[in-house]
C-alpha positions in Angstrom: -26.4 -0.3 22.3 -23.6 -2.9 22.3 -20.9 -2.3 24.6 -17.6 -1.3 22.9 -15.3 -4.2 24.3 -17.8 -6.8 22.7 -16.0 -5.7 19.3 -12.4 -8.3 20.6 -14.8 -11.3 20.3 -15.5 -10.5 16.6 -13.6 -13.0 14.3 -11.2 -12.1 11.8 -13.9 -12.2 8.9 -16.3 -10.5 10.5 -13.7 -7.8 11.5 -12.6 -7.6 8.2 -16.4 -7.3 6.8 -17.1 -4.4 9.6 -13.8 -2.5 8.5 -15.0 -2.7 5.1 -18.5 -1.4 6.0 -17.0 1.6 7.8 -18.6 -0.2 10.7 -18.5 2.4 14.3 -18.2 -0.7 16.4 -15.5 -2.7 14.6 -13.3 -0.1 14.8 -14.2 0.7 18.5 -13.2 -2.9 19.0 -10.0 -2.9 17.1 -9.1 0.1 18.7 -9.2 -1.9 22.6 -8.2 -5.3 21.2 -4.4 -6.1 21.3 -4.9 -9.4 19.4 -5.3 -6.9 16.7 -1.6 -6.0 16.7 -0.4 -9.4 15.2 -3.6 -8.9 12.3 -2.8 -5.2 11.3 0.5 -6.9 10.3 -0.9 -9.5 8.3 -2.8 -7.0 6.4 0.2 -4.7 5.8 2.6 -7.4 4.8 -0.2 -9.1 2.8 -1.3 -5.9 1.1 3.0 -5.2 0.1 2.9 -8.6 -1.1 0.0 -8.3 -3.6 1.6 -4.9 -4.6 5.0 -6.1 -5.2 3.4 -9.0 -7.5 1.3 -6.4 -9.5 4.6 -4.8 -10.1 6.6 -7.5 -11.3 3.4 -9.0 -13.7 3.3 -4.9 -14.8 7.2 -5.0 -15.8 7.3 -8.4 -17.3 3.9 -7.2 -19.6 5.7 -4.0 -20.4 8.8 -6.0 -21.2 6.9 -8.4 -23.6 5.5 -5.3 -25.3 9.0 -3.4 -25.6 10.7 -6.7 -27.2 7.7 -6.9 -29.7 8.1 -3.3 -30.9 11.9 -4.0 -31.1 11.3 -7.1 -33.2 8.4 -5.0 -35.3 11.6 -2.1 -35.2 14.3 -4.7 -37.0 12.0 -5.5 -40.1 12.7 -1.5 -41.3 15.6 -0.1 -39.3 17.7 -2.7 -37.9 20.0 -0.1 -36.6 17.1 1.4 -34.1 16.0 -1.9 -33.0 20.3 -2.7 -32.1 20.2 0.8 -30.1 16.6 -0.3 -28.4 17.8 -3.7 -27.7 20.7 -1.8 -25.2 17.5 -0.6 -23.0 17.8 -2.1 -18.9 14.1 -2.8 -19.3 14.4 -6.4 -19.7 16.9 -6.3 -16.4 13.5 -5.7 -14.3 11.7 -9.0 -15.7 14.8 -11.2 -14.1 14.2 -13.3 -10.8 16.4 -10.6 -9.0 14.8 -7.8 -10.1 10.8 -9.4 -9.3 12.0 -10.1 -5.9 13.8 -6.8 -5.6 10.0 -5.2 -6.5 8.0 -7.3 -4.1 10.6 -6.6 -1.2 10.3 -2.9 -1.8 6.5 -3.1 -1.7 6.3 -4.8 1.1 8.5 -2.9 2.8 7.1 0.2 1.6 3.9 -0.6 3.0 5.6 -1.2 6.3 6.9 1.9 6.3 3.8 4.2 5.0 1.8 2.7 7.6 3.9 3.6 10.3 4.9 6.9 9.2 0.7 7.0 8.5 -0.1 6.1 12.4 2.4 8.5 13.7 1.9 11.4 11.8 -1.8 11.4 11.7 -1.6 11.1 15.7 0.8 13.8 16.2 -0.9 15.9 13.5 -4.3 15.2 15.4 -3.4 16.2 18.5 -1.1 19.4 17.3 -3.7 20.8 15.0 -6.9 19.3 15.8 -7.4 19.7 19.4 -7.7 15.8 19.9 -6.9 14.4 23.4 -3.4 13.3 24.3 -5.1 10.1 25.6 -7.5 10.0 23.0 -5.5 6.8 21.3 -1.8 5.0 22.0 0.5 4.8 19.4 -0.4 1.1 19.5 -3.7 1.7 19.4 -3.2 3.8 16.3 -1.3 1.4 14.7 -3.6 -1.6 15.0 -6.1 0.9 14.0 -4.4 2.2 10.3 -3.3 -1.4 9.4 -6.7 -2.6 9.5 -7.5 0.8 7.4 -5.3 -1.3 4.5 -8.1 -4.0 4.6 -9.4 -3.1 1.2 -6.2 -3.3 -0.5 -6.7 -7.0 -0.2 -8.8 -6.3 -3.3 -5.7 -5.6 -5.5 -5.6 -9.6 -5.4 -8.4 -9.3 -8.5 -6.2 -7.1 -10.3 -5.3 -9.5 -13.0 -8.7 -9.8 -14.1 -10.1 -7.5 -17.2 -11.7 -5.1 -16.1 -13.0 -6.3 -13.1 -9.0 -5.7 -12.1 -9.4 -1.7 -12.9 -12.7 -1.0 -11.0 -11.3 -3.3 -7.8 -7.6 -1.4 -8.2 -9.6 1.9 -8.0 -12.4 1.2 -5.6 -9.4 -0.2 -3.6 -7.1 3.0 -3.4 -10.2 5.3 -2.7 -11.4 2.7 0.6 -8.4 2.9 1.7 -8.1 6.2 1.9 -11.5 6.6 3.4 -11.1 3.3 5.6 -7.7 5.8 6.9 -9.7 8.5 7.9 -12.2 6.5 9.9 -9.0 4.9 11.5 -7.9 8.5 13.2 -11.5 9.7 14.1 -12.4 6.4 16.0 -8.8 6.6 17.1 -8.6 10.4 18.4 -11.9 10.8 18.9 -12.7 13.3 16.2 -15.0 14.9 13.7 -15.2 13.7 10.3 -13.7 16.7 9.0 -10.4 16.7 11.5 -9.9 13.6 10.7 -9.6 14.3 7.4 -7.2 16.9 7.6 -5.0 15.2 10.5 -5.1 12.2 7.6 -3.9 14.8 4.9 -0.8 15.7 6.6 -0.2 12.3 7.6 -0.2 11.4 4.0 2.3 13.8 2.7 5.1 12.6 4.2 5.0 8.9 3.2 3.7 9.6 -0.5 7.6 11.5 -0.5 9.3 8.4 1.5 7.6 6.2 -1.0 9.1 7.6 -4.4 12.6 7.9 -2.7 12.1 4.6 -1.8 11.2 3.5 -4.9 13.6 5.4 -6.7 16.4 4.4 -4.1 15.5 0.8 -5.1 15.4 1.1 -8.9 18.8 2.2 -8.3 19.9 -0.5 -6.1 19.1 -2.9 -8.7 20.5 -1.1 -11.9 24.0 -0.6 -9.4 23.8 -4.6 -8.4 24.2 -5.9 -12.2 20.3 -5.8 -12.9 20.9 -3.9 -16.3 21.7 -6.0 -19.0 22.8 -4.6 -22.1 23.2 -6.7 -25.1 26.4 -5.8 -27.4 
């Protein structure tokens, strides 16, 4: 058996391959490896990034579609296509309002990760019986932003149908790839670490549509509507 601390001389590929594979050791050595700090950023801010693009190509596609049913609109009923025209759609396909999405995504991701390492902690020690000592808040940290690793897949997104099956597979690993995060990390069963993870991941789905919402609104407030007379 390898010993655990052999896991800080794995490179940053072969991490990432051994986070995917729900690899026991790589997370072992994540978990004692403070060089890992700096790359559970990466991953995060990488993983908002790829996000916040998604978004903005998703609103400038549903943009192109909303002016080419206003155009197919003016052919019968000029008047309808006039009152569609006035819609803030549009506002969201501007340089402002793409960067406004990919800032919010990344700093969304930020923020449900944190809230994601704290919580599940706290909620594995208060209702699972998991050692105080089991895991720092560091450790746990380093520890749930490598959990984001497959999110990295979102990057094929763009791609038919390849883009689905990677967006979904994505979104399930992670959550998965989360749950092995707090039982290496507090030293749990399987199924405590899956309910310390649930309650870790109420709170941040509810940050994350305020957020989003909050933002929406920022840019609608800051001139990003557009209405044309």
């Amino acid at each position: 058996m390898q010993p655990v601390n052999q896991g800080e001389a794995q490179s940053f590929l072969d991490r990432l391959l051994g986070v995917l594979k729900l690899d026991a050791f790589t997370w072992n050595g994540i978990k004692l490896d403070p060089a890992a700090n700096g790359q559970a950023w990466l991953i995060v801010l990488l993983t908002g990034l790829i996000s916040g693009i998604g978004s903005a190509r998703n609103i400038a596609d549903a943009t192109l579609q909303f002016q080419t049913a206003i155009d197919e609109a003016a052919k019968s009923d000029p008047e309808l296509a006039g009152q569609l025209q006035t819609v803030a759609l549009q506002s969201f396909d501007s340089p402002g309002g793409r960067i406004s999405m990919i800032v919010s995504a990344i700093i969304g991701a930020v923020i449900a990760w944190l809230l994601f390492a704290a919580l599940s902690r706290w909620a594995a020690r208060q209702f699972f019986g998991a050692d105080p000592n089991a895991a720092s808040n560091e450790q746990m940290r380093r520890l749930t932003g490598w959990a984001y690793a497959p999110a990295l897949l979102n990057i094929l997104a763009p791609i038919p149908l390849l883009g689905t099956i990677a967006t979904i597979a994505a979104a399930i690993w992670v959550l998965v790839s989360q749950v092995q995060a707090v039982k290496h990390g507090m030293n749990l069963t399987t199924g405590k670490a899956i309910g310390a993870s649930i309650v870790a991941w109420i709170v941040p789905a509810l940050v994350l549509i305020l957020l989003v919402c909050a933002c929406i609104g920022i840019v609608a407030a800051t001139g990003g509507v557009t209405q044309t007379p």
